[in-house]
LONUPA-770540 format. One line per field, with one value per residue (C-alpha): residue in one letter; z, y, x negated; residue number from 0; chain. Coordinates in pm, 1 decimal. Last residue first. Example, Ala and Ser with C-alpha at 12.3 -4.5 7.8 and 13.67 -1.06 7.14 Angstrom:
aa: (S, A)
pz: (714.0, 780.0)
py: (-106.0, -450.0)
px: (-1367.0, -1230.0)
i: (1, 0)
ch: (A, A)
//
This chain:
aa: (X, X, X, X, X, X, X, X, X, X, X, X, X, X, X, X, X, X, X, X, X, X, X, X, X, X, X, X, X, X, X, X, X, X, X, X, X, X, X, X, X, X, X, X, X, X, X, X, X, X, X, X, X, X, X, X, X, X, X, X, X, X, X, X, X, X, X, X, X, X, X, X, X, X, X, X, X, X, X, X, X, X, X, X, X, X, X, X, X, X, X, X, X, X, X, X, X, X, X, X, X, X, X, X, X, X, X, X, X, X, X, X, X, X, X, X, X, X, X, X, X, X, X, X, X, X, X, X, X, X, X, X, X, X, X, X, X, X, X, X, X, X, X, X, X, X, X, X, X, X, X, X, X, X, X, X, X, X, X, X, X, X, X, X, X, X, X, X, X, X, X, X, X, X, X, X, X, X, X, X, X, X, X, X, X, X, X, X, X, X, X, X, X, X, X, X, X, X, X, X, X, X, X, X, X, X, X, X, X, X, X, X, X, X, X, X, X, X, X, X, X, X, X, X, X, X, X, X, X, X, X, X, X)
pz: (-1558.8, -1190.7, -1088.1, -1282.7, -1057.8, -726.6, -858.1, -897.1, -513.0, -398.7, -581.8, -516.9, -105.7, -199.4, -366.4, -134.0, 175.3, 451.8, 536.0, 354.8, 666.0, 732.4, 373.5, 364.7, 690.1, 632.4, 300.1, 526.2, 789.5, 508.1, 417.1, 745.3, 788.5, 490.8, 679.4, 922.1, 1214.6, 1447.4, 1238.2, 1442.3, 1445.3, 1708.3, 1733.8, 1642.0, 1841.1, 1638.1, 1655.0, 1747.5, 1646.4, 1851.4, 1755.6, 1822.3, 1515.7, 1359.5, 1042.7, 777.5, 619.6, 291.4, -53.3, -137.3, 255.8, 447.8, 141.1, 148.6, 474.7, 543.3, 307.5, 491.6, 798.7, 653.5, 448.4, 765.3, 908.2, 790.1, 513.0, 161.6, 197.1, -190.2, -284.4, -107.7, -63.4, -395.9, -604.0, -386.0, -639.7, -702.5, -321.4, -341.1, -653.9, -506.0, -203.2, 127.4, 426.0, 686.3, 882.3, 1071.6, 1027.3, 851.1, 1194.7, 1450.8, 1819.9, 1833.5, 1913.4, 2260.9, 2316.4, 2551.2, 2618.0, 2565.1, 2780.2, 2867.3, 2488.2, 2555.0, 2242.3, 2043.0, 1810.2, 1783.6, 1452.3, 1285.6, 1198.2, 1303.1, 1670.5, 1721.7, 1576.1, 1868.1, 2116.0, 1918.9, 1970.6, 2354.2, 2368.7, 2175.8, 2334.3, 2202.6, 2128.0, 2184.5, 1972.3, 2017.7, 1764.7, 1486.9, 1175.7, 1018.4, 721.9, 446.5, 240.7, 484.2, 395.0, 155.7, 300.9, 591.3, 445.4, 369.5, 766.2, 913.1, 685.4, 750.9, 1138.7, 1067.0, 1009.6, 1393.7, 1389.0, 1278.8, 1232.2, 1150.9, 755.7, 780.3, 629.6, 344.3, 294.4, -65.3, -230.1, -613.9, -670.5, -935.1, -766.6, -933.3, -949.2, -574.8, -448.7, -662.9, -443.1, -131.3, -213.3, -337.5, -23.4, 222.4, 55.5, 277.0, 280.5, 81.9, -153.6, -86.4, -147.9, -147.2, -232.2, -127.9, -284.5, -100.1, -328.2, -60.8, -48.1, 142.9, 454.8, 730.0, 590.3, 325.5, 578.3, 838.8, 628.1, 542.2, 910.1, 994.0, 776.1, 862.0, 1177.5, 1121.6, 827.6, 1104.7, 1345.8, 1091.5, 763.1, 785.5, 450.9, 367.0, 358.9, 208.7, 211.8, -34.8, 65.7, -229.2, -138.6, -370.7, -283.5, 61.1, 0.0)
py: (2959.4, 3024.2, 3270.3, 3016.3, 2766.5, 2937.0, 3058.7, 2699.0, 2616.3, 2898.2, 2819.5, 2447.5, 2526.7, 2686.2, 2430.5, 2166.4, 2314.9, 2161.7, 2436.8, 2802.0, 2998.0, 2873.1, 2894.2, 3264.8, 3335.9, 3198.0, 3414.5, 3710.0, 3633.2, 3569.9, 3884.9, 4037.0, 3823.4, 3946.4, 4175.8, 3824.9, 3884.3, 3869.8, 3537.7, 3358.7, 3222.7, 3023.7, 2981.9, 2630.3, 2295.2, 1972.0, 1830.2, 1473.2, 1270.6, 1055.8, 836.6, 846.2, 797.7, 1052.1, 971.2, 1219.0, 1258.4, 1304.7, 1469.0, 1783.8, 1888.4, 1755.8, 1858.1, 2172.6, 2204.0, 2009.6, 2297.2, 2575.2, 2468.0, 2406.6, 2761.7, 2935.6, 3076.3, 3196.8, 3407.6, 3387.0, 3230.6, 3285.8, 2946.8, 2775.8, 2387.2, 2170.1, 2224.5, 2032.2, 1748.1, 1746.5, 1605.4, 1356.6, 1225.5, 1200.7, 1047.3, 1171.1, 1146.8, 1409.0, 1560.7, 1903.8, 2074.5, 1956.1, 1959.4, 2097.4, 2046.4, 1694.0, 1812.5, 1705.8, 1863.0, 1749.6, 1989.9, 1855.1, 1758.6, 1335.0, 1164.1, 909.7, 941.9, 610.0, 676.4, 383.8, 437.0, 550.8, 878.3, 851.5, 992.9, 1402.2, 1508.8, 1388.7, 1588.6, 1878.7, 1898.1, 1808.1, 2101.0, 2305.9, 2183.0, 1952.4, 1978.9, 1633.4, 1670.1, 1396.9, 1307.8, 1139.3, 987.9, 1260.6, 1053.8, 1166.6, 1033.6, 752.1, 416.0, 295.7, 570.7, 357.3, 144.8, 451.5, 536.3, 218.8, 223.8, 591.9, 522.8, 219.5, 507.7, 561.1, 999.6, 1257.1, 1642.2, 1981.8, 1991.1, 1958.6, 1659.6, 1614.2, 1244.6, 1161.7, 867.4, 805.1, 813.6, 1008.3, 1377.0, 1692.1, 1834.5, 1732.2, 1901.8, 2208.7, 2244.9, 2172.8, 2473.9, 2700.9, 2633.0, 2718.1, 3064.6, 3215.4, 3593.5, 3577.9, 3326.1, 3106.9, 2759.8, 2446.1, 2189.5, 1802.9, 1513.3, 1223.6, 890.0, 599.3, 275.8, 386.9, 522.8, 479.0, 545.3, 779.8, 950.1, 995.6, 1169.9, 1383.9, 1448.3, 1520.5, 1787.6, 1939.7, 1996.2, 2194.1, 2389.1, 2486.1, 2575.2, 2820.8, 2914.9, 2986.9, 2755.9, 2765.5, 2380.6, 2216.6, 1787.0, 1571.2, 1273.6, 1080.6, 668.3, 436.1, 216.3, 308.6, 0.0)
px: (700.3, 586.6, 887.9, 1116.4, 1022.9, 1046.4, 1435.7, 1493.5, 1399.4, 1579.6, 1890.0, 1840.6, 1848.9, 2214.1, 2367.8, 2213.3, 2373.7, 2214.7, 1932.2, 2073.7, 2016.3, 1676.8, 1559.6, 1657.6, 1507.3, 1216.9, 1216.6, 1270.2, 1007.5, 728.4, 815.6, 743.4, 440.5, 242.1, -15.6, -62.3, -297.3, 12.2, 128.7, -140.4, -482.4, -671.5, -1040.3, -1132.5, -1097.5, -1052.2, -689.6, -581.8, -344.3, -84.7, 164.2, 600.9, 678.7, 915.5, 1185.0, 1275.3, 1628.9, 1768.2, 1644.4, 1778.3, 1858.9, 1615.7, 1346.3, 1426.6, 1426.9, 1136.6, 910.7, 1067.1, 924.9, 575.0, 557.0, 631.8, 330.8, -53.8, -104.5, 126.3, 436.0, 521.6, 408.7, 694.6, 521.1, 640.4, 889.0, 1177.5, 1215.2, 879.6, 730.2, 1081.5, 890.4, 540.7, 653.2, 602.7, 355.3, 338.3, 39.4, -21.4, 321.0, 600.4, 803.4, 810.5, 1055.6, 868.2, 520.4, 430.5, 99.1, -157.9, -448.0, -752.2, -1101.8, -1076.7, -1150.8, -1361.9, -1657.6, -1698.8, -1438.6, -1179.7, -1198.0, -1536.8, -1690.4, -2048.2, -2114.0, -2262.0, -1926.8, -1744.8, -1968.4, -1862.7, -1493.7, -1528.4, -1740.4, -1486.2, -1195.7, -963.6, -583.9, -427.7, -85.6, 179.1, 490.3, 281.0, 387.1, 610.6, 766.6, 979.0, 1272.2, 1382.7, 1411.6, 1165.5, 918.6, 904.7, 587.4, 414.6, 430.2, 307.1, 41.6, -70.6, -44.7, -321.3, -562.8, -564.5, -577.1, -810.3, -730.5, -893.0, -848.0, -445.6, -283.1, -66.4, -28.8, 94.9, 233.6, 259.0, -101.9, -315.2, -346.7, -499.5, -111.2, -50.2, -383.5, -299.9, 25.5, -123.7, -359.7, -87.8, 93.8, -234.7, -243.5, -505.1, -541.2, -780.1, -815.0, -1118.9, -1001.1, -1098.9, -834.3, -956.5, -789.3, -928.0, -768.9, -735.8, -898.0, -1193.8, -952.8, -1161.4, -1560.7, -1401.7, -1195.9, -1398.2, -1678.3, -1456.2, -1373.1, -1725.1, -1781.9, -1375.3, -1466.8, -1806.2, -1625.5, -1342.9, -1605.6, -1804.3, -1885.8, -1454.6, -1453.3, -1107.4, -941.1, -614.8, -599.7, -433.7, -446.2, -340.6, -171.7, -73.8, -450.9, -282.7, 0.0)
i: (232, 231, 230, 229, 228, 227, 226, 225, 224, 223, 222, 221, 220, 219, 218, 217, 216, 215, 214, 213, 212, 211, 210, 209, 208, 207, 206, 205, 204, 203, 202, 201, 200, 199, 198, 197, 196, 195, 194, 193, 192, 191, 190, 189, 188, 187, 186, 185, 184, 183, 182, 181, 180, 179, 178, 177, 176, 175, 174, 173, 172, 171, 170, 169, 168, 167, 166, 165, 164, 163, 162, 161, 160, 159, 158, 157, 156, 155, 154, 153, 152, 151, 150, 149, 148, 147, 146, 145, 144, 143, 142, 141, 140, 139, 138, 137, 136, 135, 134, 133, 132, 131, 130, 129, 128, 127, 126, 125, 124, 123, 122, 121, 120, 119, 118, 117, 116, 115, 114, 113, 112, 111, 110, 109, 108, 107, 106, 105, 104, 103, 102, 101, 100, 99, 98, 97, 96, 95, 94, 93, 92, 91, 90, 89, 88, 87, 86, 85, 84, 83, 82, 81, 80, 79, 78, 77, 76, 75, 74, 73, 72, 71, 70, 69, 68, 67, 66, 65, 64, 63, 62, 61, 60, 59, 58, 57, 56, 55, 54, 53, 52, 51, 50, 49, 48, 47, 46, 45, 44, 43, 42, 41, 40, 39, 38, 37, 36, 35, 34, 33, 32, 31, 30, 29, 28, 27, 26, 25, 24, 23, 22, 21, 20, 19, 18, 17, 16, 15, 14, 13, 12, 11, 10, 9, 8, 7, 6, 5, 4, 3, 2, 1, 0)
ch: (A, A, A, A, A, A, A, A, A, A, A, A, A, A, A, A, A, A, A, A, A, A, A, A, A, A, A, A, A, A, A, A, A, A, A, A, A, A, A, A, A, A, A, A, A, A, A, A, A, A, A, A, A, A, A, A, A, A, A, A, A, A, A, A, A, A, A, A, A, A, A, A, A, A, A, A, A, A, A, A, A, A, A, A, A, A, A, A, A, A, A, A, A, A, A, A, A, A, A, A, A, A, A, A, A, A, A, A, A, A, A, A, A, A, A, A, A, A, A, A, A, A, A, A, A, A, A, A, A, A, A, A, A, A, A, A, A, A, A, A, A, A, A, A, A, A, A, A, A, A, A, A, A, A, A, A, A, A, A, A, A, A, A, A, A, A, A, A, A, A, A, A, A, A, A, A, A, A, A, A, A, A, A, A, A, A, A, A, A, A, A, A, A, A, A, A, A, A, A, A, A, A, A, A, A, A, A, A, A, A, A, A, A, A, A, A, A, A, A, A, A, A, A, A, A, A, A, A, A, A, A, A, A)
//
C-alpha cells in the first residue's frame, strides 16, 4: 500500500532551526519510509504561501495517495499504513490526535542519533498537546482524486493561518467525512509564528469566513472552489 503513497511535504529555509529539523527528518523519511515517493516543495516566496507549495507538491506527484505533512514532524511510520488502508471508507484521514511539542534542547539531542523508529533518544522535555478540536493541520492522508475534487489547498491564503481549515471544509462537505486515530506525532521545536505577524491576515479572515459559513452546503463550497479555478485559468 505506501509504494501508492506521495508525501508531499512544504518547507522555507529559515537558515536556521526549522532547516536543522527538517535535515534530519529527510533523512527519516528515506531510511523509514523507502517505499514511498518524497515530494519536497521548497520555497522562498515571501510571505510564505504554504498552499501554493502543497499544491505544486501534488502536481509533481506520481502516486494516487498523498500524505501532506508539515516539515517539523516525525511519527511511527506504521500510522501511515493504518491510515491509507481507511481511506476505503472515509474520504480523508487525520492519523494522529496527540501533539508532543519539544523543546529546543530536547529537539537537538534527537538530531545528534540517526533517523530511525523507535528513536533512540527518551523523549521526557515537551508539552503534551491534545489536538482533536483541529483539523487539517500538521499531517493528513487523502486520495489524489478527493485532493482534485476540492482544487487543492486555497491558494489565496497567503502568510501563515487558515488555508488548513478551509481545506477540510471543502473537502467535508464535497467529498464526505474524515476519520481521527487516536496516535501521537511529534513536533521539532522552532520559534513560534502567528497570524499577528501576518500583513495578509485580514483577508485571510474574510475568506475563512466565507468557507466557514458556507461548510455543509455543497452548492455553496463548489462556488468557492470553482471561482479558485477560474482565478488560476
Amino acid at each position: 500500500m505506501l509504494e501508492r503513497v506521495s508525501i508531499i511535504i512544504p518547507f522555507k529555509n529559515d537558515f536556521g532551526p526549522r532547516t536543522l529539523a527538517f535535515e534530519w527528518i529527510k533523512k527519516f523519511y528515506r531510511a523509514m519510509l523507502p517505499e514511498t515517493e518524497i515530494c519536497i516543495i521548497e520555497t522562498d516566496s515571501n510571505p510564505y504561501n504554504r498552499s501554493e507549495a502543497i499544491n505544486n507538491g501534488a502536481k509533481r506527484a506520481k502516486n494516487d495517495i498523498f500524505v501532506i505533512a508539515d516539515c517539523d514532524i516525525f511519527y511511527d511510520p506504521q500510522i501511515l499504513l493504518e491510515a491509507t488502508k481507511l481511506l476505503n471508507e472515509y474520504a480523508w484521514v487525520i492519523p494522529f490526535r496527540y501533539v508532543r511539542n519539544l523543546s529546543n534542547n530536547q529537539s537537538i539531542e534527537i538530531f545528534h542519533n540517526e533517523p530511525k523508529w523507535p528513536i533512540e533518544t527518551e523523549i521526557t522535555d515537551f508539552e503534551f498537546v491534545d489536538f482533536q478540536p483541529y483539523k487539517g493541520a500538521k499531517l493528513l492522508v487523502v486520495t489524489r482524486e478527493n485532493f482534485e475534487k476540492v482544487g487543492g489547498f486555497d491558494d489565496r491564503f497567503i502568510g501563515w493561518g487558515r488555508e488548513d481549515e478551509c481545506f477540510t471544509f471543502a473537502i467535508d462537505t464535497l467529498c464526505g467525512p474524515s476519520i481521527r486515530l487516536e496516535h501521537t506525532i511529534n513536533h521539532c521545536w522552532h520559534p513560534f509564528v502567528g497570524s499577528a505577524g501576518n500583513p495578509n491576515i485580514e483577508q485571510s479572515n474574510q475568506l475563512w469566513w466565507r468557507y466557514a459559513t458556507a461548510n455543509g452546503n455543497v452548492e455553496s463550497i463548489k462556488k468557492i472552489v470553482e471561482e479558485r479555478r477560474k482565478g488560476n485559468s
